[in-house]
C-alpha positions in Angstrom: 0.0 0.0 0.0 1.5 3.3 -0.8 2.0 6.4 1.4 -0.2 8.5 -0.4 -3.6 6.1 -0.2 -3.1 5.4 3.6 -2.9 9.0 4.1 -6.5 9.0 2.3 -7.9 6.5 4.3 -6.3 7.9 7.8 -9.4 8.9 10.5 -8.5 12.4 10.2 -8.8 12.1 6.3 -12.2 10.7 6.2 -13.3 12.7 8.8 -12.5 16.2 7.0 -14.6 14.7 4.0 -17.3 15.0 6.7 -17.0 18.6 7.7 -19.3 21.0 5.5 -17.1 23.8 5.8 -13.6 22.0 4.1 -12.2 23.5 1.0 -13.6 21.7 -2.2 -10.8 22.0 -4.7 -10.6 20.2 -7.9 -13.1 18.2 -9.7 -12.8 14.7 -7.9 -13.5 16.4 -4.4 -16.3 18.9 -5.8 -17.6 15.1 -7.6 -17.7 13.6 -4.0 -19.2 16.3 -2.2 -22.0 16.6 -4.5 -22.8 12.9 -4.1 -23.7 13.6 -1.0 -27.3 14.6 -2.2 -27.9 11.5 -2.8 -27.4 10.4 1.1 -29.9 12.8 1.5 -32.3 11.9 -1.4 -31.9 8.4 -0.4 -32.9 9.1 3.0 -36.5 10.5 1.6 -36.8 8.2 -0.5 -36.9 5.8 2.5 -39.1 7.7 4.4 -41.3 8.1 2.1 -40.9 3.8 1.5 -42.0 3.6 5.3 -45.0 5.7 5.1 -46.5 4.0 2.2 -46.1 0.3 3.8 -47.7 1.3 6.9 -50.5 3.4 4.7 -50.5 0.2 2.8 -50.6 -2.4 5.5 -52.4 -0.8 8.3 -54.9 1.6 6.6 -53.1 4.6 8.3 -49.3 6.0 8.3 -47.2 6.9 10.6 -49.4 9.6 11.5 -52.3 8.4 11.5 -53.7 10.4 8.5 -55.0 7.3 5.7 -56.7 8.1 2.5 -55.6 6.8 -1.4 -54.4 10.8 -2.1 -52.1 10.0 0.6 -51.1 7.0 -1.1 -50.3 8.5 -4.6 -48.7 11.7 -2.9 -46.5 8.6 -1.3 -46.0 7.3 -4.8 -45.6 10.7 -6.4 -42.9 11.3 -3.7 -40.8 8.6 -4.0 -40.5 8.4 -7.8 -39.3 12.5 -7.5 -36.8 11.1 -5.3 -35.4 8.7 -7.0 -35.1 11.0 -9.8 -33.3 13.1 -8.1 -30.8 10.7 -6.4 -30.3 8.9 -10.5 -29.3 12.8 -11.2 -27.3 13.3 -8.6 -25.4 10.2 -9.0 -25.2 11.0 -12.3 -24.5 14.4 -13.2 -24.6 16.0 -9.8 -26.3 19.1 -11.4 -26.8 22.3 -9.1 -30.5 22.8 -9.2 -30.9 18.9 -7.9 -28.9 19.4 -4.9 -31.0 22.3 -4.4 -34.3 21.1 -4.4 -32.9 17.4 -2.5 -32.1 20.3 0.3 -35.2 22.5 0.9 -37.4 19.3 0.6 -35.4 17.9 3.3 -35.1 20.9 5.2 -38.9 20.9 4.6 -39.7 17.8 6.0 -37.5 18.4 9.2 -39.6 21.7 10.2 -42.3 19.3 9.8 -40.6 16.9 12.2 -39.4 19.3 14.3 -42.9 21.2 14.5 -44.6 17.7 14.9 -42.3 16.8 18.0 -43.1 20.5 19.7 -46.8 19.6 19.6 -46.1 16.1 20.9 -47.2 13.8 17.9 -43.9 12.7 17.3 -40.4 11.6 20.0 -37.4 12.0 18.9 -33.9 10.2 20.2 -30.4 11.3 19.9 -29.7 9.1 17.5 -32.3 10.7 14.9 -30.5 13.8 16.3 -27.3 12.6 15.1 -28.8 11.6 12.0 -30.7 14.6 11.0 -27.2 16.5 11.5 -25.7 14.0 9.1 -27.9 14.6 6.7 -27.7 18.7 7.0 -24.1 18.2 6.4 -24.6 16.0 3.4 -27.2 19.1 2.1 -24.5 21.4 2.5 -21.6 19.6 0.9 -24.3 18.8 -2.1 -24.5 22.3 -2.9 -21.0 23.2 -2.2 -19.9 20.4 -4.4 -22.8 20.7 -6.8 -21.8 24.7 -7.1 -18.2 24.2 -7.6 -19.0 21.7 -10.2 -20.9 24.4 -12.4 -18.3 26.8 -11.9 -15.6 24.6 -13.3 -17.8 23.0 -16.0 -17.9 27.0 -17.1 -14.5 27.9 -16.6 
């Protein structure tokens, strides 16, 4: 193993890759930090999976709202991500990690409003996720921007 790929794969390495502030330089790391939208659209995507198998098994999501709109909205939502997360993966264009980012942000108001008015707990470890997640918004658009300013350049 060379010097130079253990040095990549050292904690403090991978750990920088983590921090949404880091300087993006070059193409490969502006590539890897727009991926990150997908983290994020993948994460809808699965929440939007769970709501529709307990709207389709029990009658009633997680919630407790039921009705067939909520089923195609379910549908609906699910197919946009997926979209999204193909584009990200593959192109990484700006205007996807955008909209992956205010829908999440979107739906953890909604969380986070649903939690003050006691329909919904929380744990740390959804704390620690939903912070995850931010970060992965962040370095989406970061990466995502960068991107279209050297596709331009």
């Amino acid at each position: 193993m060379s010097q130079g790929s253990s040095a990549e794969n050292s904690p403090k390495k991978r750990f920088a890759a983590l921090n949404p502030l880091q300087k993006i330089e070059g193409e490969v790391q502006a590539r890897a930090a727009a991926k990150n939208g997908a983290l994020v659209s993948g994460y809808l995507i699965l929440s939007y999976l769970i709501q529709l198998a307990f709207l389709y098994f029990t009658g009633r999501d997680i919630s407790g709202d039921e009705g067939t709109a909520l089923l195609v909205i379910d549908v609906i939502a699910i197919v946009l991500a997926a979209l999204l997360t193909w584009r990200i993966l593959v192109s990484q264009p700006f205007w996807a990690a955008i909209v992956v980012s205010v829908w999440f942000i979107a739906e953890l108001v909604l969380k986070i409003a649903a939690i003050g008015n006691g329909e919904q707990t929380t744990n740390f470890g959804w704390v620690i996720m939903f912070l995850a997640l931010i970060v992965g918004s962040i370095l989406a658009i970061r990466g995502s921007w960068k991107l279209r300013a050297l596709r331009r350049a």
